[in-house]
N, C-alpha and C positions, 0 to 999 in steps of 0.2 A: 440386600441393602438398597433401600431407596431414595433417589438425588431428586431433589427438588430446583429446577433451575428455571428460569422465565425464558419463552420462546423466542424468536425472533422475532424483531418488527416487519410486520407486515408491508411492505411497500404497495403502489400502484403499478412501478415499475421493477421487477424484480431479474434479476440473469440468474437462470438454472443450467448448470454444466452438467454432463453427461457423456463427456469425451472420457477413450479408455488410453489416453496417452502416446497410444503407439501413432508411429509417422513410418512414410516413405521416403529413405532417404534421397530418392530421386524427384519427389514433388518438393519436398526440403530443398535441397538443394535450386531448383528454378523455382522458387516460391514468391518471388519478387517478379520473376517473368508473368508468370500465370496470372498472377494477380492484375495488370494491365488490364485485358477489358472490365473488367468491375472497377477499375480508377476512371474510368472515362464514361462507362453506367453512372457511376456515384455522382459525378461532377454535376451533370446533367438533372438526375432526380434532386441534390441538394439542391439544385435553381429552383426546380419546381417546385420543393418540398419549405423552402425559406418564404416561399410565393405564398403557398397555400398558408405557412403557418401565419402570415399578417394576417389574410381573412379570417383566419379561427381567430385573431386576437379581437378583431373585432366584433365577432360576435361572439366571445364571451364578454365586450365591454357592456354589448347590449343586451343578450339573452343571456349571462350567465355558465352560456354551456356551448362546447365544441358541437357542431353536428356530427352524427354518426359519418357522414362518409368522409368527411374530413379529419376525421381521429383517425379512422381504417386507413386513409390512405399515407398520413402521419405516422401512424403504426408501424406501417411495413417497413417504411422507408426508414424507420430505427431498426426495426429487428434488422433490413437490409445492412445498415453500416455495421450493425455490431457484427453479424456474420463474417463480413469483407475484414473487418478488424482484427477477427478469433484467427481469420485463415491466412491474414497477413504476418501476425506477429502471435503464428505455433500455438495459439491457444485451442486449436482445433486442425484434426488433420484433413477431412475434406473438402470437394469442391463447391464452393457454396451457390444455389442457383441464383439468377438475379430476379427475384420478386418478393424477398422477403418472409417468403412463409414461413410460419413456426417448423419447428423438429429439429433446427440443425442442434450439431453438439455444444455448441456454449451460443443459447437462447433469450430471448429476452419475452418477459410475457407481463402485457398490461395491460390494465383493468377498462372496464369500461369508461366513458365519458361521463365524468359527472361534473355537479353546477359548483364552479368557481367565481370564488370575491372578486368585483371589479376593481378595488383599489392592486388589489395583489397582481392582477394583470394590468390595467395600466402602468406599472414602474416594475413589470415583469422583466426587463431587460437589464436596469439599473441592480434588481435584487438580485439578478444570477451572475453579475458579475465575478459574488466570491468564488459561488461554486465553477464559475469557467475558471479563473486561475486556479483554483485544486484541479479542475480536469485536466489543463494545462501541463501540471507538473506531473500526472499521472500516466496521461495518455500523450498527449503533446498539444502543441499550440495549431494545430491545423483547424478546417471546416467543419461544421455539422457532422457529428456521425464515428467522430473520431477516429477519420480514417486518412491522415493528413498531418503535415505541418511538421513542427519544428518537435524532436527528443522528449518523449518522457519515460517514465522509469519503466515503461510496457517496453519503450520500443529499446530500452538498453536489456530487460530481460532478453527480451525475444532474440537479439543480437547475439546470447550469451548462449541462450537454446539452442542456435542455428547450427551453432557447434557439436554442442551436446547431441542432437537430435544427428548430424550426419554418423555421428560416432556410434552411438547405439541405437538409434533405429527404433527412437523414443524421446517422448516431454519428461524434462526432469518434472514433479510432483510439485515441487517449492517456486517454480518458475512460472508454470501454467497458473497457480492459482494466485501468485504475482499479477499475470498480467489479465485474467480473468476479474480480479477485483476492480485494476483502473478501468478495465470496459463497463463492467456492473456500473462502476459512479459514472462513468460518460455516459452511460444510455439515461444514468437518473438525471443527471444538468441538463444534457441535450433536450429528455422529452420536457423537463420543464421550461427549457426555453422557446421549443416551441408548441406550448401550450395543451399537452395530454394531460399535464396533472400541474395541481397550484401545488402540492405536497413538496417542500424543499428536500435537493437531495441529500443524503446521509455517507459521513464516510466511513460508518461501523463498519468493520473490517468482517463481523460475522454476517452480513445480510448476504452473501452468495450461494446459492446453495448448490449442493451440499457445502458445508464453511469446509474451509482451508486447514489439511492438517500441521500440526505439530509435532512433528515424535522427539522424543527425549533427547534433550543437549547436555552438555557439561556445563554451558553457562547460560542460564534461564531468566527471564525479565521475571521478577516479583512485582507485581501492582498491588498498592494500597492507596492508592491517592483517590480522594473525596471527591473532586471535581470543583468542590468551593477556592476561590481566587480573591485574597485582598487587591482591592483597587489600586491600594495607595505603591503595594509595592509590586503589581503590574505594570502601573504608569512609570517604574522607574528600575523595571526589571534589567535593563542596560547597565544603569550606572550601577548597579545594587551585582551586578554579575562578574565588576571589573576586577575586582581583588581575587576573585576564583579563575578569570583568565590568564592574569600573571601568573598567581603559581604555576597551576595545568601548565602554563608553557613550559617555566625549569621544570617541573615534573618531567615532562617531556621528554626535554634536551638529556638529562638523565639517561630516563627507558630508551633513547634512542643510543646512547654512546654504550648502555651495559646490553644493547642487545646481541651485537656480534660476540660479545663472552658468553652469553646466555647459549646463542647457537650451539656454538660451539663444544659446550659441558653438554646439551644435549644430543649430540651428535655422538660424545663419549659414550655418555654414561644412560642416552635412551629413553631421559625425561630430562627435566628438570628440576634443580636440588627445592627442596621446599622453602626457604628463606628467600630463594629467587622468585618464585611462584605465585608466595605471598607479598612481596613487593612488587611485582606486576598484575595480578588481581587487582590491587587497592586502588591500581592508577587506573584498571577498565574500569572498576566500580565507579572512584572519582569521575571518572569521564562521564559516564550515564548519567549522574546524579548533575555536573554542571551543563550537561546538555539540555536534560529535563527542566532544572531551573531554569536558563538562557532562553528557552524556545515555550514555556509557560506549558510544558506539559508535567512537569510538578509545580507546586503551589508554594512548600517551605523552602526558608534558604538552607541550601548543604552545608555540610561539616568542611574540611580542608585534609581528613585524613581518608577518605576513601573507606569509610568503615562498614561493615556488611551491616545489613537493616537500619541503616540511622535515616533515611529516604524513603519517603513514597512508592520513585519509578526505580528501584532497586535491581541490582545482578547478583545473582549467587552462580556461584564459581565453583565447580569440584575441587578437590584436592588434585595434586599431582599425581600421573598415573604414565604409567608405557609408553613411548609415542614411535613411530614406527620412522626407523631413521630416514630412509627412500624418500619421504613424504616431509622432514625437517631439512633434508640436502636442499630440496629442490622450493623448499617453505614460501621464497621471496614468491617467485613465478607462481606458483599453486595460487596466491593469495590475490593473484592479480583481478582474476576475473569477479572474485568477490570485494576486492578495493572499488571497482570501478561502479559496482552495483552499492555498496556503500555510499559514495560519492551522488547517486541519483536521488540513493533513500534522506540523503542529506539537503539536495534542492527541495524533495519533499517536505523534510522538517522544518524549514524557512518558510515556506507558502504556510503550516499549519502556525505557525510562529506568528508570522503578520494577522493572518486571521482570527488566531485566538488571540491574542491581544486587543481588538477592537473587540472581540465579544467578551471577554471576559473584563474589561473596561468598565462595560456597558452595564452585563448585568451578575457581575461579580462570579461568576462560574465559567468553568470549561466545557465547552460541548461533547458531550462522550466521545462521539466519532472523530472529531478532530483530535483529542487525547489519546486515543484508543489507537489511532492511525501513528503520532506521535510516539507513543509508545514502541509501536511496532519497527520505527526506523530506531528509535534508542536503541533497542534489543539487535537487530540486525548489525548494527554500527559496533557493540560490544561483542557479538560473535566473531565477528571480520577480526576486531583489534587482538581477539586472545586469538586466534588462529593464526592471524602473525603474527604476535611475539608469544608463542610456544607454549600457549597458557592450557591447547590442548589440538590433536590435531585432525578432531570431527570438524566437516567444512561446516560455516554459517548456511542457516539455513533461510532461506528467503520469504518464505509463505506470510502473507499479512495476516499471521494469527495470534494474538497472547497467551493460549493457552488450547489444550487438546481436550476437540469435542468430545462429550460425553459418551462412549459406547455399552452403557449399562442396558440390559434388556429392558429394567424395569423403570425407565425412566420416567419421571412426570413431568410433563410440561405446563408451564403458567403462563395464561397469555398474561402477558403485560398492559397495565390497566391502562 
């Protein structure tokens, strides 16, 4: 059988990983220590590398084009921060040198210099603004390079890893390629702002390569959404969302008062009874569907009954099955560390929210990758919510991916036109 699917988009700037996951849990452990001379390297090159990239801007205002030794030495100094980045927050286990050169395990590799519009780099600063508040929420609010600054959803994985990683003496799978995606867009804003490519960056969640797996959940995002967006009820996607937030709340107030009974019968009896099951699916489903609307990463207004397929960015939910008591005792606490990464992919969802809204204002569509990224916090947000309230007890799985790459031998790829 033969799958016909289009390839990825090619970028200028691309991150390819090649890490086998395993850590030391002794470099783990002092991994913040280690890391100190490469913060006072980095500080040092971002001066000089902020320097240089004003003169590349000005000669692409006048020649069109970065010179060759000023791309090279722009270059490094990316591939530099993303390394210090991979090794800072577990996306990689070894020491990374400080020159930048290709090979480490999670890389960044970009194209040569070519001729760039000067309108697009004179108001090069002004236009990367969106993309630094997405890198913001992904990687953090720090310097050039991404190796800095104030929490983003990298640096709450990597926290969550730090754990994981002393315990088993290994990168959880879902976490690594978590925070390998927010470096990937950081190195694409970054080198666009300072001037290796006019290409804007992308938040397709598939451009890292190898892409991010997904292996099989009980509760799975279904996408059907178009990407087309009415203006009229964009501009008024707040007020138009207000009658789906009062319910969702009594919903709520609800699932939260029948959950200690829930517990409880499942504690007895090892699942839970299906009349329960199917009245707390409808409310994750509900959830997804008014999140998606809310945040303009579906386009139709929802229903009020949490119905399966009546939505776009849809949940399907297994039926009730075994759940292993050990792991229902302790349900609160287990869910914790997946609440908190919830809660990031949720700041996430708001920066895609503001953004798609001004674009899809503008030119009545959703940007795949903002969608797509959206998407992927919906579906995370739904896993978290049935994992604690006992809707199954496979953890949420983190990886920014919608759906599991193709491993058919016979695959054909289409580039994309």
């Amino acid at each position: 059988m033969c799958h016909v699917i289009e390839a990825p988009d090619r970028r200028p700037i691309r991150l390819v990983v090649s890490d086998d996951l395993q850590r030391s849990r002794l470099t783990v452990f002092f991994r913040l220590l280690l890391a100190l001379p490469h913060f006072v390297w980095i500080l040092l090159w971002s001066a000089a590398a902020f320097t240089v990239a004003f003169v590349a801007w000005l000669a692409v205002l006048f020649e069109r084009r970065v010179p060759r030794t000023l791309h090279d030495f722009l270059a490094a100094y990316l591939r530099y921060a993303t390394h210090v980045s991979a090794y800072l927050y577990l996306a990689a286990g070894p020491y990374p040198g400080f020159t930048g050169r290709p090979g480490y395990p999670v890389d960044v590799e970009i194209d040569p210099p070519r001729e760039q519009g000067r309108w697009g780099a004179g108001f090069r600063l002004v236009l990367a603004l969106p993309a630094l508040l997405l890198m913001a929420a992904l990687v953090g609010g720090g310097g050039g390079g991404n190796s800095g600054g104030s929490a983003g959803i990298a640096a709450v994985a990597a926290f969550l890893a730090w754990f994981a990683c002393l315990a088993q003496g290994r990168m959880p799978r879902g976490l690594r390629d978590l925070v390998t995606y927010a470096l990937g867009y950081g190195a694409q804003a970054t080198g666009y702002l300072l001037m290796l490519t006019s290409r804007y960056p992308s938040a397709d969640p598939s451009l890292v390569q190898p892409p991010a797996e997904l292996p099989e959940h009980p509760v799975r995002l279904v996408l059907t959404d178009t990407l087309e967006r009415s203006r009229l009820t964009v501009l008024f996607r707040l007020l138009l969302s207000f009658p789906h937030l009062v319910w969702l709340t009594l919903w709520t107030v609800v699932v939260l008062l029948v959950s200690f009974f829930v517990w409880l019968v499942a504690l007895v009896l090892g699942r839970v009874p299906r009349f329960l099951h199917r009245f707390l699916a409808a409310w994750v489903r509900y959830t997804a569907h008014v999140s998606a609307f809310l945040y303009v990463v579906g386009g139709p207004f929802p229903g009020f009954l949490g119905a399966a397929g009546s939505y776009p960015v849809d949940v399907e939910i297994d039926p009730p099955a075994r759940q292993h008591r050990l792991k229902t005792l302790f349900r609160f606490l287990l869910a914790l560390p997946a609440l908190l990464l919830a809660g990031a992919f949720g700041t996430v969802l708001l920066v895609v929210a503001v953004l798609g809204w001004f674009y899809a204002l503008f030119t009545g569509r959703m940007p795949p990758g903002l969608r797509d990224l959206g998407a992927v916090s919906v579906r995370y947000s739904a896993q978290a919510s049935a994992y604690l309230f006992l809707l199954t007890d496979r953890y949420p799985y983190s990886a920014p991916a919608l759906a599991a790459p193709p491993h058919d031998e016979q695959l054909e790829l289409v580039p994309t036109p």
